[in-house]
MIDREN-120073 format. One record per atom (N, C-alpha, C): atom name; residue number from 1; x, y, z. Coordinates in nm, 2 decimals. Each point is the difference from the previous one (the first is absolute). Layout:
<tornus>
<a CA | k NUM | X X | Y Y | Z Z> .
...
</tornus>
This chain:
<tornus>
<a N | k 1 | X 0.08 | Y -0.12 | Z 0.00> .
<a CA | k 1 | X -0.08 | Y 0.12 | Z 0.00> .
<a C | k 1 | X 0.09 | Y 0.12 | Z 0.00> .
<a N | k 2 | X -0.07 | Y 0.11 | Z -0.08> .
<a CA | k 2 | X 0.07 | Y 0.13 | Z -0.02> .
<a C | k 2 | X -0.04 | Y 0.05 | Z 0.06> .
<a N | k 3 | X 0.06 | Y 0.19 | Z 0.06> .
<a CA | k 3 | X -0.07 | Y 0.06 | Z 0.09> .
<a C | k 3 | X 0.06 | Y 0.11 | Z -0.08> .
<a N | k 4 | X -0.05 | Y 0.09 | Z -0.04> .
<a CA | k 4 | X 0.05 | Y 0.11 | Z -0.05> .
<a C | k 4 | X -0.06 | Y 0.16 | Z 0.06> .
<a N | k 5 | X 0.05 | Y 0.10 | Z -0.02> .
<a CA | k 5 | X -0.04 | Y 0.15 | Z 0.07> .
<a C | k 5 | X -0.02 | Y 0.03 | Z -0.16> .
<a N | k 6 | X -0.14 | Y 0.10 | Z 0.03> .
<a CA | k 6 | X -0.02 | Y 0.08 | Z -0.13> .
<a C | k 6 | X -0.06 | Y 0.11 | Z 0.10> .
<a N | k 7 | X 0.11 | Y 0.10 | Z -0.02> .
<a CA | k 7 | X -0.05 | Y 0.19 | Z 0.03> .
<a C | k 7 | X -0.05 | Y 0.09 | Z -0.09> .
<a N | k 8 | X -0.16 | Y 0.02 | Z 0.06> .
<a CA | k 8 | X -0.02 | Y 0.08 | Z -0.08> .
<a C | k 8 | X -0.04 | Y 0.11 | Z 0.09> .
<a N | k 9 | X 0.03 | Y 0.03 | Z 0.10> .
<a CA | k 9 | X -0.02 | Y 0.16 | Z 0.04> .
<a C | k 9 | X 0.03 | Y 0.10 | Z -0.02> .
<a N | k 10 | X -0.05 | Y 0.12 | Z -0.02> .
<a CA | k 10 | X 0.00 | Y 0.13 | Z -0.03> .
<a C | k 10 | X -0.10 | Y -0.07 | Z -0.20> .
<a N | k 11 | X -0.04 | Y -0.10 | Z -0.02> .
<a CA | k 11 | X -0.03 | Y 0.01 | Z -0.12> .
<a C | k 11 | X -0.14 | Y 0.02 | Z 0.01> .
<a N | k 12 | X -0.12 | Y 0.05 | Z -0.07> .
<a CA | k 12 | X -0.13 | Y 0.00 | Z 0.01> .
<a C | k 12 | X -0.09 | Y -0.08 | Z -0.11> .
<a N | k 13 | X -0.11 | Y 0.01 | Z 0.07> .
<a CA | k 13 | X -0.11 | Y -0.12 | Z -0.08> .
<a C | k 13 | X 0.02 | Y 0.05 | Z -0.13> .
<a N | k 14 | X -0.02 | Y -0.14 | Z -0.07> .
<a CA | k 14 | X 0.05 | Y -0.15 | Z 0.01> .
<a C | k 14 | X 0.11 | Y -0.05 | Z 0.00> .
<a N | k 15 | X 0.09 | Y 0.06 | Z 0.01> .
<a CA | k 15 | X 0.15 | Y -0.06 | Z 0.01> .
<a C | k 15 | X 0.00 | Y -0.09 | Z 0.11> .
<a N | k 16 | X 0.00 | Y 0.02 | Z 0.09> .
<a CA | k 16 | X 0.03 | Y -0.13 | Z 0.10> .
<a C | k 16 | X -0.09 | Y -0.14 | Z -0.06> .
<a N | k 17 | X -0.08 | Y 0.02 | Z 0.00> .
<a CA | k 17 | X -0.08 | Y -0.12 | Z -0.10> .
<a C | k 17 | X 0.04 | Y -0.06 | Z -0.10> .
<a N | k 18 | X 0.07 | Y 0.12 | Z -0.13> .
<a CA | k 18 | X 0.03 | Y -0.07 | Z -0.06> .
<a C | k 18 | X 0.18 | Y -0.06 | Z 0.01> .
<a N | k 19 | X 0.05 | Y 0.04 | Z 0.07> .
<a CA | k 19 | X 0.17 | Y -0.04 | Z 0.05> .
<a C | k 19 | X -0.06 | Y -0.19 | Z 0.05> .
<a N | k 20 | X -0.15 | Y 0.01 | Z 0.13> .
<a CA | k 20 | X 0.02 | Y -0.11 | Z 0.05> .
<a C | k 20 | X -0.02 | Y -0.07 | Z -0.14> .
<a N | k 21 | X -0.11 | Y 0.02 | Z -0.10> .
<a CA | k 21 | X -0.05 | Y -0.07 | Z -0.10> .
<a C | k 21 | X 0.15 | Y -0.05 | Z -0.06> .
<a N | k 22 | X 0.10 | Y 0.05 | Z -0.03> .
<a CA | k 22 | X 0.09 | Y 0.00 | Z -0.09> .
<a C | k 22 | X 0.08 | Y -0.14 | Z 0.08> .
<a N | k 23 | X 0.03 | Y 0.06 | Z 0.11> .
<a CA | k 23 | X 0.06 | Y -0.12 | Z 0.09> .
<a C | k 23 | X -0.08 | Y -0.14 | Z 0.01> .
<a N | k 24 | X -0.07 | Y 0.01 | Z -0.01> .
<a CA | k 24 | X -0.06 | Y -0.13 | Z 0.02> .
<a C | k 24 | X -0.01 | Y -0.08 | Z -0.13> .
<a N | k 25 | X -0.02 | Y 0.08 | Z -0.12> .
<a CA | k 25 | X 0.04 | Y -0.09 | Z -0.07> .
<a C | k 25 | X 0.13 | Y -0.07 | Z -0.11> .
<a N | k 26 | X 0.07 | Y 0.06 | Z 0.06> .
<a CA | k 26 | X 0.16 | Y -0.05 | Z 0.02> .
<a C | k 26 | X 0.01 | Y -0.13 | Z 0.12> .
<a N | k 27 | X -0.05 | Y -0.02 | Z 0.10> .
<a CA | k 27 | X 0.01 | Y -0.11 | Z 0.09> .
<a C | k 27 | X -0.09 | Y -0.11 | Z -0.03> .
<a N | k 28 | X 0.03 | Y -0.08 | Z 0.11> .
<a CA | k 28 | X -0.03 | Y -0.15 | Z 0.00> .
<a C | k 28 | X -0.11 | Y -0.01 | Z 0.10> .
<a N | k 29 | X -0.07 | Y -0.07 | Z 0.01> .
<a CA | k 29 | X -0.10 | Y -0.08 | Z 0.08> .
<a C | k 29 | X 0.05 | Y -0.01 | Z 0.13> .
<a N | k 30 | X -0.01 | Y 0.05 | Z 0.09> .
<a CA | k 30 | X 0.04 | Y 0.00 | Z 0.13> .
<a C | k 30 | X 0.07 | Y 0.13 | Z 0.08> .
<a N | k 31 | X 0.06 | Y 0.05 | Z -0.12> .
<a CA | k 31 | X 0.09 | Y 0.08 | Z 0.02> .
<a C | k 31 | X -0.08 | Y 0.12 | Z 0.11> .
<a N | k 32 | X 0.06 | Y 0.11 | Z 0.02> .
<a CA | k 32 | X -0.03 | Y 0.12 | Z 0.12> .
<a C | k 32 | X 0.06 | Y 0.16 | Z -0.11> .
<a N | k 33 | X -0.09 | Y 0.03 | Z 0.04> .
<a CA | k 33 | X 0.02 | Y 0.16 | Z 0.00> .
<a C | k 33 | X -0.04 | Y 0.12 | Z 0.11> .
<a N | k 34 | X 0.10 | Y 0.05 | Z 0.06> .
<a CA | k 34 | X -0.02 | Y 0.13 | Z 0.03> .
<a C | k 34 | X -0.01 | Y 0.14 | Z -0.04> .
<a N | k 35 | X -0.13 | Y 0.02 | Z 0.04> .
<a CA | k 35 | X -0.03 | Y 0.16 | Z -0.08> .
<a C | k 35 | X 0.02 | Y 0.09 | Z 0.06> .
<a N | k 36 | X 0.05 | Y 0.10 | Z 0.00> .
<a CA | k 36 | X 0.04 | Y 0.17 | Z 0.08> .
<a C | k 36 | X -0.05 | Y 0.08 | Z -0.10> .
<a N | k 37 | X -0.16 | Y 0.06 | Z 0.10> .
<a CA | k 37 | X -0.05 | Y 0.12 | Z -0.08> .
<a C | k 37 | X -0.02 | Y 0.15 | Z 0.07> .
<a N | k 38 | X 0.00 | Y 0.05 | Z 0.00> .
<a CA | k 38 | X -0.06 | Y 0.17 | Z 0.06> .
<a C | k 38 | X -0.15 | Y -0.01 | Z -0.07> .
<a N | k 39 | X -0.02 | Y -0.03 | Z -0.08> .
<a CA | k 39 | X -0.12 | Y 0.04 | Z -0.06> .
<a C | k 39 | X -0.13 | Y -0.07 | Z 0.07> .
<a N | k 40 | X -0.11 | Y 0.07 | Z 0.03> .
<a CA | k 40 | X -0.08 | Y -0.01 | Z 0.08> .
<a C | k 40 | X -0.12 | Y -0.10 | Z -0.05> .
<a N | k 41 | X 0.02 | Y 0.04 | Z -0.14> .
<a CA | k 41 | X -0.09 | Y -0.12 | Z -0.09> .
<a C | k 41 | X 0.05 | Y -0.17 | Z -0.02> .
<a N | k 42 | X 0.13 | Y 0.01 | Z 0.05> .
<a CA | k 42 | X 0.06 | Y -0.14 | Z 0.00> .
<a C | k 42 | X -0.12 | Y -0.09 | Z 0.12> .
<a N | k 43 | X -0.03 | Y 0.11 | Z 0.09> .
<a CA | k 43 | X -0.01 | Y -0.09 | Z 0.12> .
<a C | k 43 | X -0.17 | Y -0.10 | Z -0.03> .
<a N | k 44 | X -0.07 | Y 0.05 | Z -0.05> .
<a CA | k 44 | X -0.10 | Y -0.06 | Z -0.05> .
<a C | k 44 | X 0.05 | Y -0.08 | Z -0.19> .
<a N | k 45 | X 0.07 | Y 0.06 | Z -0.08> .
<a CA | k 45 | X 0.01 | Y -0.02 | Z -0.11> .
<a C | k 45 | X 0.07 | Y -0.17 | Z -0.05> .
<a N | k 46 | X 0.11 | Y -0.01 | Z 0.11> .
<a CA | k 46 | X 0.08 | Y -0.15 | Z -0.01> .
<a C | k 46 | X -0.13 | Y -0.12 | Z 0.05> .
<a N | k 47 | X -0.03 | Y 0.03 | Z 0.12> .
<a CA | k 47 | X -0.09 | Y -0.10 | Z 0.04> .
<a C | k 47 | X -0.08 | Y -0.01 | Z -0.10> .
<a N | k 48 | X -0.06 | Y 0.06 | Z -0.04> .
<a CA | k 48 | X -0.12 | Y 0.00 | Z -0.12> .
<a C | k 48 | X 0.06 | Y -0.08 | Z -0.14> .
<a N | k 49 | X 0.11 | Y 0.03 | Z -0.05> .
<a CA | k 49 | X 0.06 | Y -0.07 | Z -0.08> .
<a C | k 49 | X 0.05 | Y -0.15 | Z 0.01> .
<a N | k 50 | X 0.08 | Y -0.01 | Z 0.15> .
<a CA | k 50 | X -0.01 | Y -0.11 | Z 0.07> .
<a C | k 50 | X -0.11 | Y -0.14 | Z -0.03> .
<a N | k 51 | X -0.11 | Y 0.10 | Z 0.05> .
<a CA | k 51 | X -0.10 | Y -0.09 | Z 0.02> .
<a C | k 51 | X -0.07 | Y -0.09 | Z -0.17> .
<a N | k 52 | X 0.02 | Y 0.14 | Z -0.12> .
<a CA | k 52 | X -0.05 | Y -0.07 | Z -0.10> .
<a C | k 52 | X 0.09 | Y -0.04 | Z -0.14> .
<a N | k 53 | X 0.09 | Y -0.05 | Z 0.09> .
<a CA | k 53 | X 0.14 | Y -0.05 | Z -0.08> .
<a C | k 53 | X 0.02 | Y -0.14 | Z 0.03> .
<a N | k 54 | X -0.02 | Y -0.03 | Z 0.16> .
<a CA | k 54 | X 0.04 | Y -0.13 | Z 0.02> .
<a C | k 54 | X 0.15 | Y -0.04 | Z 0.09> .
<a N | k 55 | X 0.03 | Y 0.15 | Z -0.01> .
<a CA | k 55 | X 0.13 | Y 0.03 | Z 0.10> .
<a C | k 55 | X -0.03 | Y -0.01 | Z 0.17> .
<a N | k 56 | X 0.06 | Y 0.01 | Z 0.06> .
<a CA | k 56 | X -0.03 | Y -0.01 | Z 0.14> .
<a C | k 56 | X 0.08 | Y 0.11 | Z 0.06> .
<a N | k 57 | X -0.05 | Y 0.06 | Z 0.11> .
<a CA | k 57 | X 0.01 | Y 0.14 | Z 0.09> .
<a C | k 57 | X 0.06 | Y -0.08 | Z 0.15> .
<a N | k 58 | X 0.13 | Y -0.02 | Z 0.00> .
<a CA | k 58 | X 0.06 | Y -0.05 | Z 0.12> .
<a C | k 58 | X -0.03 | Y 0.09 | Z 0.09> .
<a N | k 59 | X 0.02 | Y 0.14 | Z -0.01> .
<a CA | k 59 | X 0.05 | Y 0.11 | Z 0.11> .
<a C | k 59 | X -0.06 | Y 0.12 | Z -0.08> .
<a N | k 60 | X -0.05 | Y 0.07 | Z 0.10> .
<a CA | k 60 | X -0.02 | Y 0.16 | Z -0.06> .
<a C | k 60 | X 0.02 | Y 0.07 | Z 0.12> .
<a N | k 61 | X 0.05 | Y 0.13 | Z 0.01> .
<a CA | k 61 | X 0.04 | Y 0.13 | Z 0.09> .
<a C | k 61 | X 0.01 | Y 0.11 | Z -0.02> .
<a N | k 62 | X -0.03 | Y 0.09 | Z 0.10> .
<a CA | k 62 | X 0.02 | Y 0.11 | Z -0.03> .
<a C | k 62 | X 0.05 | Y 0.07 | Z 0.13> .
<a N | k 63 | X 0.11 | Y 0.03 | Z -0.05> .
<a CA | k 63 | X 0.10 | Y 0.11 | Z 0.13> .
<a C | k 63 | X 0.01 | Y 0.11 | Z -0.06> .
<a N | k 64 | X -0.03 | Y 0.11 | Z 0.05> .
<a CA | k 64 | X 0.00 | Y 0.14 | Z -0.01> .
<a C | k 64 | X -0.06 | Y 0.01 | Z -0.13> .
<a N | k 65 | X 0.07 | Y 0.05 | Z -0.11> .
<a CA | k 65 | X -0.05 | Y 0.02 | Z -0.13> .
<a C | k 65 | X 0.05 | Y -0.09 | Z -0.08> .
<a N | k 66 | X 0.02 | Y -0.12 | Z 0.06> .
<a CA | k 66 | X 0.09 | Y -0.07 | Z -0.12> .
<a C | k 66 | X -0.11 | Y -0.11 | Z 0.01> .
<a N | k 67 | X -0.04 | Y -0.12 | Z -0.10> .
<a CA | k 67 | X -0.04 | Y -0.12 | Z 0.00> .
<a C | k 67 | X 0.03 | Y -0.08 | Z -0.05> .
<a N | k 68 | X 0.01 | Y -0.09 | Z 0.05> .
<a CA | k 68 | X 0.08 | Y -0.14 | Z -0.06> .
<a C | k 68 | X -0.08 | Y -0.13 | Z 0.02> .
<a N | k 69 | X 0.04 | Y -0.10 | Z -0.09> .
<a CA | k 69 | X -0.04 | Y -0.12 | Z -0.08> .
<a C | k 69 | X 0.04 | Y -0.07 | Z 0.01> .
<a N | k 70 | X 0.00 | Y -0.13 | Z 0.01> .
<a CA | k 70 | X 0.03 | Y -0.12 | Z -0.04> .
<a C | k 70 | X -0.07 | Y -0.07 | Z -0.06> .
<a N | k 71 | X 0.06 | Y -0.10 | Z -0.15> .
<a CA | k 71 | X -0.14 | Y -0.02 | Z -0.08> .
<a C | k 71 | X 0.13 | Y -0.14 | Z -0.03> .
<a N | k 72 | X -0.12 | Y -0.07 | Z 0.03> .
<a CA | k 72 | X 0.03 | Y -0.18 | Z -0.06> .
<a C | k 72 | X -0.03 | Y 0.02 | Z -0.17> .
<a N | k 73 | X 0.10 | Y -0.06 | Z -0.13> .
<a CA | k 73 | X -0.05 | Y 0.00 | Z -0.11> .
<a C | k 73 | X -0.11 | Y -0.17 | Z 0.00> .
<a N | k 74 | X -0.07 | Y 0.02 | Z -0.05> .
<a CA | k 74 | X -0.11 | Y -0.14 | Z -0.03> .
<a C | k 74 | X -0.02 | Y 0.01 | Z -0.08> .
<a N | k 75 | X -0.09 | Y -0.09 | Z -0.06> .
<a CA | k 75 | X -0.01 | Y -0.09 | Z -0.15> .
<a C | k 75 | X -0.09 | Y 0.15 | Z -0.11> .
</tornus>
């Protein structure tokens, strides 16, 4: 299993969506991604994508203004 960081903060909607989109399909089945966003639309936007992809949502957070991800790649 991979675990890779993908930063997208200071970048605005849709960039962080589309960085995680990009990452995930370069990886493998199992693999991990961490997402680093500022953007406020991330925080509802990944899980929603998450959900109708087939991906899985290990972790989600939010400290101060930053939010972060963890996203299982699946089938």
């Amino acid at each position: 299993m991979t675990r890779i960081d993908v930063d997208a903060r200071t970048m605005r909607c849709p960039m962080p969506l589309l960085k995680l989109k990009q990452a995930l399909a370069g990886m493998s089945l199992g693999d991990e991604i961490r997402l680093s966003a500022t953007d406020a639309g991330a925080w509802r936007d990944v899980p929603a994508f998450v959900a109708l992809t087939g991906h899985r949502l290990i972790e989600k957070n939010h400290i101060s203004d930053e939010y972060y991800f963890v996203v299982e790649k699946g089938e």
